[in-house]
N, C-alpha and C positions, 0 to 999 in steps of 0.2 A: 148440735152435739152429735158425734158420732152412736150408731144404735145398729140393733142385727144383731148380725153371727157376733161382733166385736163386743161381750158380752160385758167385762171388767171394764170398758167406759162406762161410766155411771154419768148422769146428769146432775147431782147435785146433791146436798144435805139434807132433802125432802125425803127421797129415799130410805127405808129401812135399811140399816145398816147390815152389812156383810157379816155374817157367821166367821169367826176367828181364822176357822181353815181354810175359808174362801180366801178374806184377805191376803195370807199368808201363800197361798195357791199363783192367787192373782199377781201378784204385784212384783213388780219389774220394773228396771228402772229405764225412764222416758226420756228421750231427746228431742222431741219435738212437740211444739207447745202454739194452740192460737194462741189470739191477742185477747182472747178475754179476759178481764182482770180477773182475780180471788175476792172474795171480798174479804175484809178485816175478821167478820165474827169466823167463817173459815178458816183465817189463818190462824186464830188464836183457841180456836179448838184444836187444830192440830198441834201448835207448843205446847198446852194441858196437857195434851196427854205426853207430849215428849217431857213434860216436868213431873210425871210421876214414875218417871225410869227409875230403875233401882240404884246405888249409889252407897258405899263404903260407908257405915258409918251416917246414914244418911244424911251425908256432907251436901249433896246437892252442890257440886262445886260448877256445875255447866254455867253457861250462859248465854244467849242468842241474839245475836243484831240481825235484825229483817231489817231487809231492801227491798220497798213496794213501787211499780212502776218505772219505766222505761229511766226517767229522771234522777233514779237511785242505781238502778239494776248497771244502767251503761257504766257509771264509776267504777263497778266490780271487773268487768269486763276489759275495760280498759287498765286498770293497772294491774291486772293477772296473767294478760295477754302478751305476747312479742310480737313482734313485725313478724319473725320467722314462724309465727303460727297463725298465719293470715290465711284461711282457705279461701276460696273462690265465692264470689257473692253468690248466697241464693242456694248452699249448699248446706246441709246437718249445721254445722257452726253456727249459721242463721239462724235456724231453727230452735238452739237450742239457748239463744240468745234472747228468745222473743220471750220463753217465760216471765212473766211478771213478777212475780218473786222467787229471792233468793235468799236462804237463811243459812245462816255462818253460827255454827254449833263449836262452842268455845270453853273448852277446857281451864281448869285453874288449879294448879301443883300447889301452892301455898294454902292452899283453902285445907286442902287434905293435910297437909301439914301441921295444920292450926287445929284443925276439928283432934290429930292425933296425939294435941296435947293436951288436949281435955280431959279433969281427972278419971273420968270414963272410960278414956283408951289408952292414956297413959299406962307407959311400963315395958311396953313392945317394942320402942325404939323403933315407931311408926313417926315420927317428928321430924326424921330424916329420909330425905327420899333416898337413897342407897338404900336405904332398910326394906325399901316394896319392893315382893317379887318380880312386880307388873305394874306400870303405872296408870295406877286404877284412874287419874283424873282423866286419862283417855278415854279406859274403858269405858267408863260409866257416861261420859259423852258420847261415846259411841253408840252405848244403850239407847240413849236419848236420842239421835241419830235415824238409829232403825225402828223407833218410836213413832217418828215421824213417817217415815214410808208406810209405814203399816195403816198409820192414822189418814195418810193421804190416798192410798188405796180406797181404805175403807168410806171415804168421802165421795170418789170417785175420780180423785185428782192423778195429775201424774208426778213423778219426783224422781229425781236423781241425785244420786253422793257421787261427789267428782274429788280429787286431790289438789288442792292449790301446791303448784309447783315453782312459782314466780310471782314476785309481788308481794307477798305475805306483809314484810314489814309496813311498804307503802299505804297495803292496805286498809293495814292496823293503825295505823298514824292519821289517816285521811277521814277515818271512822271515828275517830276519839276513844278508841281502846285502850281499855289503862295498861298499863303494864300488868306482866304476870300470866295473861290471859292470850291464848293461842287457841287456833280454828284448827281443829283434827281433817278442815273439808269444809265445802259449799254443799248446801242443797238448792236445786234447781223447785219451785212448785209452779203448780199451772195446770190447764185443761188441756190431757193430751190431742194433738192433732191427728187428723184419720189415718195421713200418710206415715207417721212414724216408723219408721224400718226397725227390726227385729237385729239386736245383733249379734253381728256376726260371729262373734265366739261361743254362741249358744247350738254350732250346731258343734261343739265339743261335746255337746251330752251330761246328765248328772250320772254324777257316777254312783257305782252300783253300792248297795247298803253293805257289801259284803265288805268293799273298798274304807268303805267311812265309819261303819261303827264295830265296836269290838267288846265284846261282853266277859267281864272276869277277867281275860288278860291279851295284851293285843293278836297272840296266835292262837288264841283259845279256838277250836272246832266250831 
């Protein structure tokens, strides 16, 4: 495992856990991954905690299919993939292929609809999605999402949220997903590799506090 200056490689769950703003500091998202496997009780400390993300109504509408090893992972890969997105063997795409797991973080719009007819929330004319501002069964999977990265950090692991842009249904079908339920995204997990490159949009810079936050009203002094 990588060690040194590379400080945010962690070696494993043995380790005292990172302080909230370490994790939070640390953690980026990773493209390249050895072949070491995760093991199970790893992975499923990371889902815990991505199942105590916040949630509407605590509908808890998410849901996660994991793909553990090469045996599973290549299915994903394969029907998300096109010919015209074939880069050159042995380059990042490789790399980012070799992860041993992949969790498909999955929304459910009905769930929220149901939980909002319950006499509890009933009356708001939440039982109709036109009625959400915002369709929280994303959000809240999303919560659960960035649950995960922080959880994977915190382990020492590495993780990426990527967008599926092709294949979606295939891959819903192939996986035995019921209807109803859609993937907002994949996450990539795994042991980051030494060489992982930094990317390149990061030398854009965070922008300035002055830029992002705004107190009492957005041109407030």
């Amino acid at each position: 495992m990588p060690s040194g200056p590379v400080a945010w490689y962690r070696t494993g769950p043995r380790l005292p856990p990172l302080e909230f703003t370490d994790a939070v500091r640390h953690r980026r998202m990773v493209r390249s991954y050895t072949d070491q496997a995760v093991s199970r009780e790893l992975v499923d400390t990371i889902l815990d905690a991505a199942r105590r993300a916040p949630s509407a109504g605590h509908t808890q509408g998410f849901a996660f299919v994991v793909l553990e090893g090469q045996s599973q992972t290549s299915l994903f890969w394969e029907l998300t993939s096109t010919p015209t997105q074939a880069p050159p063997a042995g380059g990042r795409f490789d790399r980012l292929r070799a992860a041993p797991v992949i969790i498909l973080p999955l929304c459910h719009e009905a769930a929220y609809l149901a939980r909002y007819s319950e006499p509890d929330k009933a009356g708001a004319g939440l039982e109709r999605s036109e009625r959400w501002p915002m369709p929280y069964w994303a959000i809240d999977t999303a919560f659960a999402a960035m649950t995960m990265l922080l959880a994977a950090t915190d382990a020492g692991l590495g993780a990426l949220f990527f967008g599926i842009f092709t294949g979606e249904e295939a891959l819903l079908a192939a996986l035995g997903i019921p209807d109803g339920y859609r993937p907002i995204g994949a996450v990539t997990l795994g042991w980051p590799a030494e060489n992982d490159p930094r990317s390149p949009s990061l030398a854009r810079g965070r922008r300035p506090r002055t830029e992002t936050i705004h107190y009492g009203r957005w041109d407030a002094d």
